[in-house]
mmCIF file of the N, C-alpha and C atoms, coordinates in Angstrom:
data_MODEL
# 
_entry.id   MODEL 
# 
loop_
_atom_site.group_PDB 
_atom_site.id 
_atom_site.type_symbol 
_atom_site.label_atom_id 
_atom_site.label_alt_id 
_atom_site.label_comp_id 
_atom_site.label_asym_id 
_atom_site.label_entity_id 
_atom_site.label_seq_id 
_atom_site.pdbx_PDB_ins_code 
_atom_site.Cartn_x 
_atom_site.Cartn_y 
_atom_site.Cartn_z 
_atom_site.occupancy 
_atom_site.B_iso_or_equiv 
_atom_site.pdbx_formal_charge 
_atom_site.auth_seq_id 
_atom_site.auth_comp_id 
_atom_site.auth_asym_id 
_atom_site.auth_atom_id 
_atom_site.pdbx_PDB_model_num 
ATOM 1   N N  . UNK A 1 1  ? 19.661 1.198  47.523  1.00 0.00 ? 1  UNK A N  1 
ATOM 2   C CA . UNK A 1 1  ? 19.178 0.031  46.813  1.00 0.00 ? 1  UNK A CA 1 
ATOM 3   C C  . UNK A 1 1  ? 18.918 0.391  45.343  1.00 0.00 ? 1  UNK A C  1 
ATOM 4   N N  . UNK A 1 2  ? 19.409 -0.272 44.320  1.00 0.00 ? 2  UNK A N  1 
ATOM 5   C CA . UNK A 1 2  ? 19.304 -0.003 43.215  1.00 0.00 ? 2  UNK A CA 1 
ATOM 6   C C  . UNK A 1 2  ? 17.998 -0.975 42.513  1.00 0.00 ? 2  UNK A C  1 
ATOM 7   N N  . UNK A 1 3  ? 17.000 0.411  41.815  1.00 0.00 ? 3  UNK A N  1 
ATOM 8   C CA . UNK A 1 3  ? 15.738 -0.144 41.433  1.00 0.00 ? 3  UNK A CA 1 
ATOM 9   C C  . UNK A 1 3  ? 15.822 -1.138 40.051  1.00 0.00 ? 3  UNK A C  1 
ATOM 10  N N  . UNK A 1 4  ? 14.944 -2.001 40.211  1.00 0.00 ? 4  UNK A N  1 
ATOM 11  C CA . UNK A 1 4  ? 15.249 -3.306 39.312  1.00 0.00 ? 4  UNK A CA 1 
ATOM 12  C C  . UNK A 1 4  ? 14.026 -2.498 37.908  1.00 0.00 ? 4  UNK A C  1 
ATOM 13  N N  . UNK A 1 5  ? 14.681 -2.665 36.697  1.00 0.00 ? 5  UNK A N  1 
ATOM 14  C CA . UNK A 1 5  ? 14.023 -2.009 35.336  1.00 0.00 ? 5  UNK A CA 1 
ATOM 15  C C  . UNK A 1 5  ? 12.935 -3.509 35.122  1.00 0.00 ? 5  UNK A C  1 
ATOM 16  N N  . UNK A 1 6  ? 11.698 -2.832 35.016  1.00 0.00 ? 6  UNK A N  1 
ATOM 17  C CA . UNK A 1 6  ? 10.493 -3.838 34.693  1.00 0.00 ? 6  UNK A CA 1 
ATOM 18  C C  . UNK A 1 6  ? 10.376 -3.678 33.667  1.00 0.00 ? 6  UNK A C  1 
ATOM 19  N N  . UNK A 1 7  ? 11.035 -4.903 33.100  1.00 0.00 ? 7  UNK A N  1 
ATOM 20  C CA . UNK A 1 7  ? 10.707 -5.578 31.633  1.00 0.00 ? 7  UNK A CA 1 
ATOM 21  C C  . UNK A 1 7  ? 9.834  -6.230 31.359  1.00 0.00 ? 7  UNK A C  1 
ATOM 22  N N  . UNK A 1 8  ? 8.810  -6.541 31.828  1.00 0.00 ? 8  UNK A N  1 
ATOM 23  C CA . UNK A 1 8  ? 7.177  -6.715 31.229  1.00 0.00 ? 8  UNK A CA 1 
ATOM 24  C C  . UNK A 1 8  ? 6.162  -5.664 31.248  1.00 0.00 ? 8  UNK A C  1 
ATOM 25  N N  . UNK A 1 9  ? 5.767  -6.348 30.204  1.00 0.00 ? 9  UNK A N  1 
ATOM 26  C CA . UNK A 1 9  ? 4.732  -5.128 29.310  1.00 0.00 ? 9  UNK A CA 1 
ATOM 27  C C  . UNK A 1 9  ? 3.582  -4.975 30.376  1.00 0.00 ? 9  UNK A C  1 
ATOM 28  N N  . UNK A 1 10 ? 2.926  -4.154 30.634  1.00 0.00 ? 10 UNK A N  1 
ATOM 29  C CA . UNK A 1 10 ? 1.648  -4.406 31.584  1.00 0.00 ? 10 UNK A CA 1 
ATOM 30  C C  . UNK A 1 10 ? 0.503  -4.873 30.071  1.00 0.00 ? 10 UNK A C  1 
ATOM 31  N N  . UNK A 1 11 ? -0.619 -5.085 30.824  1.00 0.00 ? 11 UNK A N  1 
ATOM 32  C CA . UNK A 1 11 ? -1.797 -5.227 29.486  1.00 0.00 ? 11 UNK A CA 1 
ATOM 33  C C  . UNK A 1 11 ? -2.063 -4.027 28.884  1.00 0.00 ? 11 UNK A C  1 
ATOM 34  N N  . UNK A 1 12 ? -2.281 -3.021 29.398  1.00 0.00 ? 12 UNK A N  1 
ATOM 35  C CA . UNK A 1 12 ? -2.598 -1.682 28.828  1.00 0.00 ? 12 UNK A CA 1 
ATOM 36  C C  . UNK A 1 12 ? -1.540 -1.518 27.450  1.00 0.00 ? 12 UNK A C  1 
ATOM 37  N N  . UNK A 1 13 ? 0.079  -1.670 28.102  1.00 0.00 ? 13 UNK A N  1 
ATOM 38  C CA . UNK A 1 13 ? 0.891  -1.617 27.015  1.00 0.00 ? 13 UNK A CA 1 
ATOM 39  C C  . UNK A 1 13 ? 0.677  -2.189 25.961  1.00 0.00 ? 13 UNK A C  1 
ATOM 40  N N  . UNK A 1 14 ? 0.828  -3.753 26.159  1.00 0.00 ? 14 UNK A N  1 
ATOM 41  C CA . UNK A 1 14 ? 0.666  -5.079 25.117  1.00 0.00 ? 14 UNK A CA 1 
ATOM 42  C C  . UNK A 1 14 ? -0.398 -4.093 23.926  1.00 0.00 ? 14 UNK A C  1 
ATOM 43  N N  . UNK A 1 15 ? -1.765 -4.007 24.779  1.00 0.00 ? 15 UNK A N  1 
ATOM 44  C CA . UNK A 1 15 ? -2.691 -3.787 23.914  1.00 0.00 ? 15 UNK A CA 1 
ATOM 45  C C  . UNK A 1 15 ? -2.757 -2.413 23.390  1.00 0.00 ? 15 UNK A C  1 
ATOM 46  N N  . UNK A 1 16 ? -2.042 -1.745 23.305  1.00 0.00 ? 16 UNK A N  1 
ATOM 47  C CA . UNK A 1 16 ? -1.424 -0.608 22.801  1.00 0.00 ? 16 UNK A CA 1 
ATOM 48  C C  . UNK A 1 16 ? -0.603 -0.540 21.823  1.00 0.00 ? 16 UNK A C  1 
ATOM 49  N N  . UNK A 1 17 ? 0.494  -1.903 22.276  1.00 0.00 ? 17 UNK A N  1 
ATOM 50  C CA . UNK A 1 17 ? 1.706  -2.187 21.287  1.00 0.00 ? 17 UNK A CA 1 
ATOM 51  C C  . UNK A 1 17 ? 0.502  -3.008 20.149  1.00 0.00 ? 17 UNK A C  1 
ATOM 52  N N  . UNK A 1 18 ? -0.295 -3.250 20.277  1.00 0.00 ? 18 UNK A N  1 
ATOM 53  C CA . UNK A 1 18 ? -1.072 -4.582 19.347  1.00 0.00 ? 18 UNK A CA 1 
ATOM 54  C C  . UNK A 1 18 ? -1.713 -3.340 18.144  1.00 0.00 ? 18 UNK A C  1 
ATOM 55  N N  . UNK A 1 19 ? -2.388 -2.435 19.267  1.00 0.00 ? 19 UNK A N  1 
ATOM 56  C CA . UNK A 1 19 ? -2.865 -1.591 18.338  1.00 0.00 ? 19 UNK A CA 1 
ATOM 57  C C  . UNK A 1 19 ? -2.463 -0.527 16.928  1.00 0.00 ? 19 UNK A C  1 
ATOM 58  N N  . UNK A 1 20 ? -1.168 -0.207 17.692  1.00 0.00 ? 20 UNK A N  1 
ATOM 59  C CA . UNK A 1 20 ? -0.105 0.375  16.672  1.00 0.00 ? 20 UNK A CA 1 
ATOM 60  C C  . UNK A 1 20 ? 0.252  -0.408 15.839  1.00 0.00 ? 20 UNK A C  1 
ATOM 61  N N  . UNK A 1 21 ? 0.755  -2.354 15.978  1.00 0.00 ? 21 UNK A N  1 
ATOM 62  C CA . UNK A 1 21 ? 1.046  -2.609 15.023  1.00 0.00 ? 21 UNK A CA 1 
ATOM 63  C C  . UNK A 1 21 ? -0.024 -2.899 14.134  1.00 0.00 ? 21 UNK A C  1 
ATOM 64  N N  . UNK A 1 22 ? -1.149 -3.530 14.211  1.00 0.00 ? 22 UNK A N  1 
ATOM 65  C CA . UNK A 1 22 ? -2.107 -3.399 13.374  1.00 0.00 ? 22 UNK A CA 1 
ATOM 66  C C  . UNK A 1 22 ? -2.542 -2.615 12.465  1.00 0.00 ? 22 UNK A C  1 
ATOM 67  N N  . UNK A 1 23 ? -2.370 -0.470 12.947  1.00 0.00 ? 23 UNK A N  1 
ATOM 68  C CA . UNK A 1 23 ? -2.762 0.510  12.542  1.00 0.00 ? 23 UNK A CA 1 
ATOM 69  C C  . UNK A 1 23 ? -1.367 1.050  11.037  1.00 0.00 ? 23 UNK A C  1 
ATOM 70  N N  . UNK A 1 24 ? -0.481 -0.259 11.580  1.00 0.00 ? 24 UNK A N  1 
ATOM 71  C CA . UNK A 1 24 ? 0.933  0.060  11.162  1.00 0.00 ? 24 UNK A CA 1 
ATOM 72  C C  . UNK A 1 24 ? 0.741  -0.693 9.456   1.00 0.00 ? 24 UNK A C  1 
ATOM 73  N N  . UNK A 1 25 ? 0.286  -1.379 10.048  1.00 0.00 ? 25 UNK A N  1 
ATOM 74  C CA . UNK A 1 25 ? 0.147  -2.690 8.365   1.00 0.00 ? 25 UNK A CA 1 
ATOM 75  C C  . UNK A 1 25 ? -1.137 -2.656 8.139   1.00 0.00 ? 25 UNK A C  1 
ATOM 76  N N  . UNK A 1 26 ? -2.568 -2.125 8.510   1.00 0.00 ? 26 UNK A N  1 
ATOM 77  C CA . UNK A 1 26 ? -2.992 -1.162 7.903   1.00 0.00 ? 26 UNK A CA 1 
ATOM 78  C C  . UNK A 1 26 ? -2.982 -0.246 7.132   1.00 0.00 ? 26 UNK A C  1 
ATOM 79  N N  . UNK A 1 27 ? -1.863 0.847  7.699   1.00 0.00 ? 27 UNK A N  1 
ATOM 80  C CA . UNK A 1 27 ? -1.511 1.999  6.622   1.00 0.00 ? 27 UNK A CA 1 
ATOM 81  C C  . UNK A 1 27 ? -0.557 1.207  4.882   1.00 0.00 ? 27 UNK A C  1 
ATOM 82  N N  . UNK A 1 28 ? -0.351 0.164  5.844   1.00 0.00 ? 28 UNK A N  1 
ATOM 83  C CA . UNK A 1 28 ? 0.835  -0.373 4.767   1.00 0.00 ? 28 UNK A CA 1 
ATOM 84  C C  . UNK A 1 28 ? -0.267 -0.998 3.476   1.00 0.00 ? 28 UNK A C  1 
ATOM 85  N N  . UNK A 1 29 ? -0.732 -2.086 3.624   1.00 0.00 ? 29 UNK A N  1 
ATOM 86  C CA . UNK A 1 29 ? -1.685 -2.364 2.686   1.00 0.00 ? 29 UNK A CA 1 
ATOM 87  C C  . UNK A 1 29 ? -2.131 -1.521 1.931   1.00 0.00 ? 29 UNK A C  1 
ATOM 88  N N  . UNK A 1 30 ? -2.963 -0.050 2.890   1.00 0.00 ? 30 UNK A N  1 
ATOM 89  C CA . UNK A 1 30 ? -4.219 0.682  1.904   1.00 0.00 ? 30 UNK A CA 1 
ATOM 90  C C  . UNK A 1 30 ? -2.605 1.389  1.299   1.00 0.00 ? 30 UNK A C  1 
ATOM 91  N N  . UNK A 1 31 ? -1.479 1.497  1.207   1.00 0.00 ? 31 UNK A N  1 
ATOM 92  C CA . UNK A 1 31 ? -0.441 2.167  0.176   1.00 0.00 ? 31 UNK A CA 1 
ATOM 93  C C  . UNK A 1 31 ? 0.008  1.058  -0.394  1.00 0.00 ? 31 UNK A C  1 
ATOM 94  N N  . UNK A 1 32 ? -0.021 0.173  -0.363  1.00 0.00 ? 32 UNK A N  1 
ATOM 95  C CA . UNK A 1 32 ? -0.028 -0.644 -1.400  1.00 0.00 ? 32 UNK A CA 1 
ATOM 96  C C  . UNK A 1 32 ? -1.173 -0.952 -2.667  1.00 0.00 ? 32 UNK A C  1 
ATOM 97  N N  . UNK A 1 33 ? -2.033 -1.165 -1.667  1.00 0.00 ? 33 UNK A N  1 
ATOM 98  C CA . UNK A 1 33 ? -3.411 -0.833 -2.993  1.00 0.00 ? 33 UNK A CA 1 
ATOM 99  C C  . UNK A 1 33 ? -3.714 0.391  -3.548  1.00 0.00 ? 33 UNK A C  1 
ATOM 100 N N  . UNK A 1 34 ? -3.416 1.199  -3.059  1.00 0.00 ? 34 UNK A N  1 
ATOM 101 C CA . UNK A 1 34 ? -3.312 2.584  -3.777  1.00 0.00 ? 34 UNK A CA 1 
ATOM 102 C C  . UNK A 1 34 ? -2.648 2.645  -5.108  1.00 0.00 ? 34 UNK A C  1 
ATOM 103 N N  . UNK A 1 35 ? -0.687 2.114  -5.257  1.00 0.00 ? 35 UNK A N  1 
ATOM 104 C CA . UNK A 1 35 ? 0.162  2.383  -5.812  1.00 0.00 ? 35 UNK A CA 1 
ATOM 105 C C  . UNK A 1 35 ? 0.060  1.185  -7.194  1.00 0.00 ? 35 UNK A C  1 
ATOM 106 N N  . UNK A 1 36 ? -0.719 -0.036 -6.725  1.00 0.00 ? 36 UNK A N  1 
ATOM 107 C CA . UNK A 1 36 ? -1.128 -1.134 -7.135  1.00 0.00 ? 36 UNK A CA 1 
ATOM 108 C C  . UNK A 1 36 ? -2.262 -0.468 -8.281  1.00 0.00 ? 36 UNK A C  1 
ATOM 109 N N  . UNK A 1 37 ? -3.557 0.244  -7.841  1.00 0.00 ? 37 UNK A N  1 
ATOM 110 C CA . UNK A 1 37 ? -4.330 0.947  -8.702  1.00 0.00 ? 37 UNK A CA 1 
ATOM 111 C C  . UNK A 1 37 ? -3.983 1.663  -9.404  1.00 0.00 ? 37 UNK A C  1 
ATOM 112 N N  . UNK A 1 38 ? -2.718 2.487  -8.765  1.00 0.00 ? 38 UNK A N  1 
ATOM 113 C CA . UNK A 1 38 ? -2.615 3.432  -9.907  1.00 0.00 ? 38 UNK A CA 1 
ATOM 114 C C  . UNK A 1 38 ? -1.705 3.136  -10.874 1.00 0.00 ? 38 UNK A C  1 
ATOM 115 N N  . UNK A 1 39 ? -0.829 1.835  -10.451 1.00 0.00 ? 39 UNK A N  1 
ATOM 116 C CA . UNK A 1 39 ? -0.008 1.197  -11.749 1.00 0.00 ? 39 UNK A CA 1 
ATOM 117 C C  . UNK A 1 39 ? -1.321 0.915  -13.096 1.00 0.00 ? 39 UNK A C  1 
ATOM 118 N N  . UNK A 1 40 ? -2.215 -0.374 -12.367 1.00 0.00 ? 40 UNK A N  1 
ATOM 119 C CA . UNK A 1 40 ? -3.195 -0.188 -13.114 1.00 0.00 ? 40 UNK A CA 1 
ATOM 120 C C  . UNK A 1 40 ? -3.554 0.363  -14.248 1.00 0.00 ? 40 UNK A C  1 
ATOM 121 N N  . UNK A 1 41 ? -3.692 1.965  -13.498 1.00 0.00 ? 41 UNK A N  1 
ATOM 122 C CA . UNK A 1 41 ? -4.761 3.340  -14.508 1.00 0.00 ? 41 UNK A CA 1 
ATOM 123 C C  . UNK A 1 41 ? -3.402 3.544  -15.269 1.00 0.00 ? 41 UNK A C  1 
ATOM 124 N N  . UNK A 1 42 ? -2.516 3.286  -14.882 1.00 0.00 ? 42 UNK A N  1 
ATOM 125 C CA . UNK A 1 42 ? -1.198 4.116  -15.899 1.00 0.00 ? 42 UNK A CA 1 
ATOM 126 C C  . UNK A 1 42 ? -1.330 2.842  -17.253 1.00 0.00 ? 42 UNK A C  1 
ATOM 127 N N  . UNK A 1 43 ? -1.231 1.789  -17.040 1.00 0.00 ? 43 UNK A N  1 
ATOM 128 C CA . UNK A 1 43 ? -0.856 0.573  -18.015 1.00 0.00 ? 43 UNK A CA 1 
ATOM 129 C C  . UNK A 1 43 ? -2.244 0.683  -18.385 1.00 0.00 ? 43 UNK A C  1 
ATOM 130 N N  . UNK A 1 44 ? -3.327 0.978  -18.113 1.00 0.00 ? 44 UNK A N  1 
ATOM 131 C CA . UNK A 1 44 ? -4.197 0.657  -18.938 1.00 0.00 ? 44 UNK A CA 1 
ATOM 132 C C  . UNK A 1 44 ? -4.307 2.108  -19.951 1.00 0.00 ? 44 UNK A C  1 
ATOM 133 N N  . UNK A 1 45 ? -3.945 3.203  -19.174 1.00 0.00 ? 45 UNK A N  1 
ATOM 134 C CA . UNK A 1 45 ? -4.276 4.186  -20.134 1.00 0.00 ? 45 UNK A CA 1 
ATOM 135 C C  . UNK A 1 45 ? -2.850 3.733  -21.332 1.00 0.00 ? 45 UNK A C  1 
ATOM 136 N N  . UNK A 1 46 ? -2.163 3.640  -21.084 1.00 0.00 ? 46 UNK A N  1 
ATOM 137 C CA . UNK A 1 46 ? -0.983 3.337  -21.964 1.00 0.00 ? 46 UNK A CA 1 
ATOM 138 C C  . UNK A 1 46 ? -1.633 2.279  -23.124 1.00 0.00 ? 46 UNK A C  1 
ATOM 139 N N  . UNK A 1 47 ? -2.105 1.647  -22.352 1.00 0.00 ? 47 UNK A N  1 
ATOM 140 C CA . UNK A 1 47 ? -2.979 0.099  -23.667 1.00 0.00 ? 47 UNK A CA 1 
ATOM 141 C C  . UNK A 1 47 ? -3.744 0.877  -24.183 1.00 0.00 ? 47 UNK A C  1 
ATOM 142 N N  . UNK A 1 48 ? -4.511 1.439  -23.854 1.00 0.00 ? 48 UNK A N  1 
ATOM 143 C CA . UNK A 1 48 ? -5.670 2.183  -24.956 1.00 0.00 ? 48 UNK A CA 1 
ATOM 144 C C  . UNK A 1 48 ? -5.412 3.111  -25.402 1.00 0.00 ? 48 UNK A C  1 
ATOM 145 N N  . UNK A 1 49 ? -3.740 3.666  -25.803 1.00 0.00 ? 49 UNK A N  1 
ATOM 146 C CA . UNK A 1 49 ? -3.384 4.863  -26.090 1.00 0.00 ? 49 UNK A CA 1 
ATOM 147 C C  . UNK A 1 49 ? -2.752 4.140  -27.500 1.00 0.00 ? 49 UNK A C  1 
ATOM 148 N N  . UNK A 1 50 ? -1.504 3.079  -27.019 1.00 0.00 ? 50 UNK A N  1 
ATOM 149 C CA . UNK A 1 50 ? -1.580 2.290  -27.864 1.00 0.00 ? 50 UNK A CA 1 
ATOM 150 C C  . UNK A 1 50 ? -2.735 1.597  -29.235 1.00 0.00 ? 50 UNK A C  1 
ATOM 151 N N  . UNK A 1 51 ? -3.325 1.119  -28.208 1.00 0.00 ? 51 UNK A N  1 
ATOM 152 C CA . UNK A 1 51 ? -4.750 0.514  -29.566 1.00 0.00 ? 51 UNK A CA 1 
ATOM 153 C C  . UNK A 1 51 ? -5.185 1.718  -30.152 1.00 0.00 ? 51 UNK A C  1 
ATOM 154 N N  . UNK A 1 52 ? -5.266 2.681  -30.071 1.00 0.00 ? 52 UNK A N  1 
ATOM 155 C CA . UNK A 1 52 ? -5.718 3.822  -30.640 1.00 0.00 ? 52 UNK A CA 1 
ATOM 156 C C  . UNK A 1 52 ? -4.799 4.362  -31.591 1.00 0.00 ? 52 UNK A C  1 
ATOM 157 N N  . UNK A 1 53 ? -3.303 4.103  -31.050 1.00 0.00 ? 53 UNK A N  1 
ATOM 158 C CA . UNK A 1 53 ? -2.395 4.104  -32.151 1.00 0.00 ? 53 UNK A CA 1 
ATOM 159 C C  . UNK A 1 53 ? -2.776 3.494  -33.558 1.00 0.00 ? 53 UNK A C  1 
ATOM 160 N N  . UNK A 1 54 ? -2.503 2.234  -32.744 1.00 0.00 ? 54 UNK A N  1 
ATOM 161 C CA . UNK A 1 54 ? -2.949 0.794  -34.029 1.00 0.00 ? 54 UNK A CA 1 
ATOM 162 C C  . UNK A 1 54 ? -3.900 1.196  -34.895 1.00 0.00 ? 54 UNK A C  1 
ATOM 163 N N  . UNK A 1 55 ? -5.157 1.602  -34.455 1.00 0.00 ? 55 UNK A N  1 
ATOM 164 C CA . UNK A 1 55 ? -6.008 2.009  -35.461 1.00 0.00 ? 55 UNK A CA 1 
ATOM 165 C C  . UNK A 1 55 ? -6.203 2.884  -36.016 1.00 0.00 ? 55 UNK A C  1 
ATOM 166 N N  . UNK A 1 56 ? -4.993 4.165  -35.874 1.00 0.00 ? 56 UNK A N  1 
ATOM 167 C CA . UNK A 1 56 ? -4.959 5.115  -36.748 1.00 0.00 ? 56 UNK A CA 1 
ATOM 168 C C  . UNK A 1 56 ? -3.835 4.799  -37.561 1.00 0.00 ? 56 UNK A C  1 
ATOM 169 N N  . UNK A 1 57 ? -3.070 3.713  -37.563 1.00 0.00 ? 57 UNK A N  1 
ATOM 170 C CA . UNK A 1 57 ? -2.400 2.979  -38.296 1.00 0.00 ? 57 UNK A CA 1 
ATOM 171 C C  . UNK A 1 57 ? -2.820 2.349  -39.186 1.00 0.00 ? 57 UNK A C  1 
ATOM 172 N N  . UNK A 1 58 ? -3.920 1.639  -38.908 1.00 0.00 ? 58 UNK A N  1 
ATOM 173 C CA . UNK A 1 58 ? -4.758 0.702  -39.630 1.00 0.00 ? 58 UNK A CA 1 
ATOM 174 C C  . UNK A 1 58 ? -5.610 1.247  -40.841 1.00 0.00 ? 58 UNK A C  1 
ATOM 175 N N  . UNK A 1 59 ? -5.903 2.194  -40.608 1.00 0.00 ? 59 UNK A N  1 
ATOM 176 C CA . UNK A 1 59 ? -6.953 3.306  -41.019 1.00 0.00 ? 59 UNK A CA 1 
ATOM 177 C C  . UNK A 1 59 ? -6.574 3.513  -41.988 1.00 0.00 ? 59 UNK A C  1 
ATOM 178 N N  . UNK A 1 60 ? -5.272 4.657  -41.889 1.00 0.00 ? 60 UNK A N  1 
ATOM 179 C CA . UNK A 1 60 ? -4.493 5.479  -43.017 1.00 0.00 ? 60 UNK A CA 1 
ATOM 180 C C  . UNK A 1 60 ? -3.925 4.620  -44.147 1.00 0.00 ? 60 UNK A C  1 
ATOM 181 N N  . UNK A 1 61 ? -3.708 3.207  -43.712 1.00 0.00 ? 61 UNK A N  1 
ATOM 182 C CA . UNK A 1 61 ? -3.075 2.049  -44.708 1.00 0.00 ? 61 UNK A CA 1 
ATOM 183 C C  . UNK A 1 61 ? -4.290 1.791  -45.484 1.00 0.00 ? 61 UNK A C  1 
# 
């Protein structure tokens, strides 16, 4: 007799599969806000590297 493949999830699974994906787009977000901040710190240090330009521009004129 050939055994029939059980294609439903039991609950244990489901809530296993639920947990991973959650833990999954979790990780995803906090690397997004990470890469998001540190665009941030880059463009802002760049702006105030800039204005600091400007006013040693400003200065010397």
């Amino acid at each position: 007799m050939v055994s029939r493949i059980r294609r439903t999830l039991t609950m244990g699974e489901r809530a296993a599969a639920f947990e991973h994906t959650n833990a999954v787009a979790r990780e995803t977000s906090d690397d997004e806000r990470r890469r998001r901040e540190e665009k941030s710190e880059r463009l802002r240090k760049l702006r105030l590297a800039a204005e600091q330009g400007d006013k040693s521009k400003c200065s010397a004129g």
